[in-house]
C-alpha positions as CSV (number, residue, x, y, z in Angstrom):
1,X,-71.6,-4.4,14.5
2,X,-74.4,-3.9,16.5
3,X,-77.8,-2.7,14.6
4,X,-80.9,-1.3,16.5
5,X,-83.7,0.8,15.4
6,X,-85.8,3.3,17.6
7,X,-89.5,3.1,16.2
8,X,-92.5,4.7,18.1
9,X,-95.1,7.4,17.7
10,X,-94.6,10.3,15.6
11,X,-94.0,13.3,18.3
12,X,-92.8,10.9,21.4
13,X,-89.4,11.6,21.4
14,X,-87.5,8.8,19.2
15,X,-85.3,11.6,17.7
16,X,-84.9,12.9,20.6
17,X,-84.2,9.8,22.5
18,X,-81.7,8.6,19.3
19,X,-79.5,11.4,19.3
20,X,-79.1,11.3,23.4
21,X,-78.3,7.5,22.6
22,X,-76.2,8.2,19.7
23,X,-74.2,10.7,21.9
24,X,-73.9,8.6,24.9
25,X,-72.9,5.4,22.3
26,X,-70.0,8.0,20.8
27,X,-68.5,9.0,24.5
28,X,-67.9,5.3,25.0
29,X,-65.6,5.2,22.2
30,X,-68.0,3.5,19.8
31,X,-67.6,4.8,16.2
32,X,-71.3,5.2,15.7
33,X,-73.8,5.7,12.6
34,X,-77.4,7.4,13.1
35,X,-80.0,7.5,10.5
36,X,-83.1,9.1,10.1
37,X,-85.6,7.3,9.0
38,X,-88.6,9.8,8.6
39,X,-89.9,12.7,5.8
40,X,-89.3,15.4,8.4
41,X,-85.5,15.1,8.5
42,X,-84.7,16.4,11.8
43,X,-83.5,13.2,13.8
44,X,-79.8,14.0,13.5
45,X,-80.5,18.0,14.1
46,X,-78.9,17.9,17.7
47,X,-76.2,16.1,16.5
48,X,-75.1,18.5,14.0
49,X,-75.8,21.2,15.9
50,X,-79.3,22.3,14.9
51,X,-78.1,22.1,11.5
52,X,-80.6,20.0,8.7
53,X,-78.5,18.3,6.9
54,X,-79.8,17.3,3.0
55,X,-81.2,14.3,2.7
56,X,-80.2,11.8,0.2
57,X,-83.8,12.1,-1.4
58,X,-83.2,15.6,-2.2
59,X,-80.2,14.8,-3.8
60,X,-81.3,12.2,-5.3
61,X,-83.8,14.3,-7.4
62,X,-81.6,17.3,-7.9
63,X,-78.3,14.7,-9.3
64,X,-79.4,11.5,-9.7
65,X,-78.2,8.6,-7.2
66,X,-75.8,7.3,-9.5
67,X,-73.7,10.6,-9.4
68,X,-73.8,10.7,-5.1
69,X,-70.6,10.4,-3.3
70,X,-69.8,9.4,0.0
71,X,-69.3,12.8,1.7
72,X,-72.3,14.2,0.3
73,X,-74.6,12.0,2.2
74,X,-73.2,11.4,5.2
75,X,-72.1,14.5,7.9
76,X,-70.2,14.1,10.9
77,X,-71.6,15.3,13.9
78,X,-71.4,15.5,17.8
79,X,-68.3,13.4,18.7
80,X,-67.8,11.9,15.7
81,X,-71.4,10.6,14.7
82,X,-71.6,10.0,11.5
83,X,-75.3,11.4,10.3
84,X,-78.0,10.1,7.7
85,X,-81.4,11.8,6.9
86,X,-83.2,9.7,4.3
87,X,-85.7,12.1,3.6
88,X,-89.1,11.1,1.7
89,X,-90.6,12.8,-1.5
90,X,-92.1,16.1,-2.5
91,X,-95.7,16.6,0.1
92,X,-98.6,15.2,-1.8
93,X,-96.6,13.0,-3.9
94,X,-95.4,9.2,-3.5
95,X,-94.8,6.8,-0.8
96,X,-92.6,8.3,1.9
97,X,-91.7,4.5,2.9
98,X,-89.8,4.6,-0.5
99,X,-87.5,7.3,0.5
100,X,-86.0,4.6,3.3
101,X,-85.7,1.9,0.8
102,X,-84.0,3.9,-1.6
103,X,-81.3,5.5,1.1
104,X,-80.6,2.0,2.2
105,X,-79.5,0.3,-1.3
106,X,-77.1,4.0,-1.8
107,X,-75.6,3.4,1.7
108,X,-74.8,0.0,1.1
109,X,-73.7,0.9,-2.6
110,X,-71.1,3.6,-1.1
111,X,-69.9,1.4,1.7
112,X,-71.2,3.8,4.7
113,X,-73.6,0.6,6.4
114,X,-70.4,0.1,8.6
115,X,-69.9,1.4,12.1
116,X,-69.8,-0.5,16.0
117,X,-73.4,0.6,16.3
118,X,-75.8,1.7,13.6
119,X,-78.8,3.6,15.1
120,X,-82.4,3.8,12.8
121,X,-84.9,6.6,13.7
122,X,-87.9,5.2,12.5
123,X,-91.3,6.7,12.2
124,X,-94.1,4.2,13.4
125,X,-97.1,5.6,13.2
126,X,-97.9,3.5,9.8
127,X,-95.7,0.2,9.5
128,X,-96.0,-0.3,5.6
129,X,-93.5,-1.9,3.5
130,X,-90.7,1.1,3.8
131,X,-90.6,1.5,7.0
132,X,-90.4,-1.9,8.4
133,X,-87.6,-2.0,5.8
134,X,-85.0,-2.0,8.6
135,X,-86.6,-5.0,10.1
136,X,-87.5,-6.6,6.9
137,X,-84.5,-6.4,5.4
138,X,-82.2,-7.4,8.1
139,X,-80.5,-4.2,8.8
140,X,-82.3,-3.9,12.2
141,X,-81.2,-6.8,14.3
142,X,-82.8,-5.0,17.7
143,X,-86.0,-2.8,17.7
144,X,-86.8,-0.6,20.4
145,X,-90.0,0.6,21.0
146,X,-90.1,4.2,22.2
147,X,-93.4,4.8,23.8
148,X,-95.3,7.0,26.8
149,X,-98.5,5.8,29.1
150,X,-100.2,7.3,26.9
151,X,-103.4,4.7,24.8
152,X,-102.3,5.8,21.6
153,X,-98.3,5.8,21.8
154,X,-99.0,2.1,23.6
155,X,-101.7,1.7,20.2
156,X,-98.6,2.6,18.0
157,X,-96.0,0.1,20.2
158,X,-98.3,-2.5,19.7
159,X,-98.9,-2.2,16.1
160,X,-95.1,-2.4,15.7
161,X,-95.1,-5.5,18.0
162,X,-97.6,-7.4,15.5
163,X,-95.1,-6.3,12.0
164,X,-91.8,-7.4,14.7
165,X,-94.0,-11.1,15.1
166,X,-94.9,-11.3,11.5
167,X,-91.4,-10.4,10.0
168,X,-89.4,-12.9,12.1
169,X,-90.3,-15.7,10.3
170,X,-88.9,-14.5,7.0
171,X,-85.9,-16.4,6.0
172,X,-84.0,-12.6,5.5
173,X,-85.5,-10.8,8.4
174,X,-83.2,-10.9,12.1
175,X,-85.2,-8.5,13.7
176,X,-86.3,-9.3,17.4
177,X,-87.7,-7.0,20.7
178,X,-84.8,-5.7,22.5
179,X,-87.0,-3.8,24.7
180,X,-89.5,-0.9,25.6
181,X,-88.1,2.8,26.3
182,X,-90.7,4.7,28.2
183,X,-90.2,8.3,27.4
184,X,-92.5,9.8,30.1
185,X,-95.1,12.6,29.5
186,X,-95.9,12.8,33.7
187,X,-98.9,10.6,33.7
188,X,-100.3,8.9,36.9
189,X,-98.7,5.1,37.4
190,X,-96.8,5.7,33.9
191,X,-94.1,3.9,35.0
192,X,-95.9,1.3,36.1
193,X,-98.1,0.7,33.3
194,X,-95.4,0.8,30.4
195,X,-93.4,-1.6,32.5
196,X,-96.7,-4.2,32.7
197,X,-97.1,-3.4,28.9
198,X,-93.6,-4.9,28.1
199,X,-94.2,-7.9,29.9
200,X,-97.7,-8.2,29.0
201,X,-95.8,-8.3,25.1
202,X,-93.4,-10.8,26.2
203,X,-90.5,-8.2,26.9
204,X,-89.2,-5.7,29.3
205,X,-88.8,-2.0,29.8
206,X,-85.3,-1.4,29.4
207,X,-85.2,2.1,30.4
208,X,-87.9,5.2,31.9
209,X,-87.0,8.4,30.9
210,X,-87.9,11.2,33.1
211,X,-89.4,14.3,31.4
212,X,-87.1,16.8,32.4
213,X,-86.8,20.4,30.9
214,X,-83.7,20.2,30.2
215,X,-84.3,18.7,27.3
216,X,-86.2,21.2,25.8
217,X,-83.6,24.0,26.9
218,X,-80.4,22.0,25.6
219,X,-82.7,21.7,22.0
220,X,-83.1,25.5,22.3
221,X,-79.5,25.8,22.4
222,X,-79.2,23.2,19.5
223,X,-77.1,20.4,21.4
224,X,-78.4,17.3,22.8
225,X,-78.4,16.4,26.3
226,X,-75.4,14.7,26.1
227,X,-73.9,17.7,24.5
228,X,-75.4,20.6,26.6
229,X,-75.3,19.4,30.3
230,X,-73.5,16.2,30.3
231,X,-73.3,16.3,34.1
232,X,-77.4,16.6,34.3
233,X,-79.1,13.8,35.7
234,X,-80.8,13.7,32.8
235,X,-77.7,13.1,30.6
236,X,-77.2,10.3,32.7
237,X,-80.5,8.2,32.4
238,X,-79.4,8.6,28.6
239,X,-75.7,7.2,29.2
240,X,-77.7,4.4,31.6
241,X,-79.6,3.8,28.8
242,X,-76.7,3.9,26.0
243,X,-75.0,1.1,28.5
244,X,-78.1,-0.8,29.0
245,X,-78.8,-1.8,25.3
246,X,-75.0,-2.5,24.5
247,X,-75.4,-5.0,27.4
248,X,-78.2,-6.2,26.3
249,X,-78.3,-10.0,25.2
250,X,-82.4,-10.5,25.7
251,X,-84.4,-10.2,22.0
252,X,-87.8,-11.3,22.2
253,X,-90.5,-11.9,19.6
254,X,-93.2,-10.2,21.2
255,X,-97.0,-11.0,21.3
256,X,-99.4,-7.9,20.7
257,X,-101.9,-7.4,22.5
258,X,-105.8,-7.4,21.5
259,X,-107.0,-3.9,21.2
260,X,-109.7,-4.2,24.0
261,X,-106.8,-5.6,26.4
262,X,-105.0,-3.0,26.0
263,X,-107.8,-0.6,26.2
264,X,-108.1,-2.4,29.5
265,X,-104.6,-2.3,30.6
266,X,-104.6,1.7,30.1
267,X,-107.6,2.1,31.6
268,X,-106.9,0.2,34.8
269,X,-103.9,2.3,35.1
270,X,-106.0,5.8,34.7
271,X,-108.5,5.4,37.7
């Protein structure tokens, strides 16, 4: 089983860039398990169609987790993917983080932590306790980083670099770099500068994705990529990618960067 999680910026694509992978993952006969790690529930949306499915918070507070069956948690989607949305707690109220922790041990109670590839859709704007979870805990064996050229997606990268260095020395914790995903916004030299920023970190950039409208027309239509226009060029940078990481044998632990170096990395790369 092969266990990678997606973590990046809030709003730079990872559920985007998941569900494109989960998709590409399914067509190659992989029986494959997407979760959706993040309050805002909408990483598996594409999958199921642009349907949001309930999260196993919400029915943990309407039944009780003890009373939770298989079927009720986890949907099948787009080819077969299976689909998870942890959810977080009511807005205002508790630790979001907790949301993941509790999803994992009812996953692993009802069996459903089995597939050829597990996919996590982590938020990583904040890196507390929750959601490193994946990492902590062992369940993430390969991080991604999902990032743009942009200072403060490369801020957020780097902050989930330093919890990637810190949490392999626990005894528990498998979690190495498997590589940086540049999900492009159309910057000047983006290309360039997220690929110096992944060897700067000790790593490489596995894949650059294009921005292409496409992607916003086949979510419009509720469908991935994948799904939508699976003979796009697009759809193949996704499949590339999708091949690229079940290939992959390279896991690094990476070495953040100080914030003034990468202040001056961005910066060299803007003028």
């Amino acid at each position: 089983m092969k266990q990678i999680a997606l973590y990046g910026k809030g709003g730079i694509g990872k559920s985007t860039t998941s569900a494109n992978l989960s998709a590409a993952l399914s067509q190659q006969g992989l029986d494959v398990l997407q979760i959706g790690c993040d309050p805002k529930r909408d990483s598996t949306r594409m999958l199921m169609q642009g349907t949001l499915i309930p999260t196993v918070m919400d029915l943990v507070r309407e039944r009780g987790d003890r009373a939770l069956s298989l079927d009720e948690v986890v949907f099948r989607g787009f080819n077969g993917v299976r689909c998870v949305e942890a959810g977080g707690p009511e807005p205002g109220v508790g630790c979001a983080g907790r949301g993941i922790i509790a999803t994992f041990q009812i996953l692993e109670r009802l069996g459903a932590l089995s597939a050829d590839v597990v996919v996590y859709d982590v938020l990583g704007d904040v890196v507390c306790g929750g959601f490193a979870m994946p990492m902590r805990e062992g369940y993430a064996e390969e991080v991604y980083l999902v990032t743009s050229g942009e200072l403060m997606s490369l801020y957020a990268a780097n902050n989930i670099c330093k919890a990637i260095s810190r949490l392999s020395s626990r005894a528990r914790s498998r979690c190495r770099l498997g590589g940086v995903i540049c999900n492009a916004k159309n910057l000047p030299r983006e290309e360039e500068l997220v690929a110096e920023f992944s060897e700067k970190i000790g790593s490489s950039m596995i894949q650059f994705i294009p921005r292409d409208q496409v992607v916003q027309q086949s979510e419009l239509n509720r469908k991935t990529v994948i799904q939508f226009t699976p003979d796009s060029r697009q759809a193949g940078v996704y499949r590339e990618l999708a091949e690229k990481i079940m290939e992959n044998r390279r896991l690094d632990i990476p070495t953040p960067l100080e914030m003034e170096d990468l202040e001056d990395l961005a910066y060299a790369y803007s003028t």
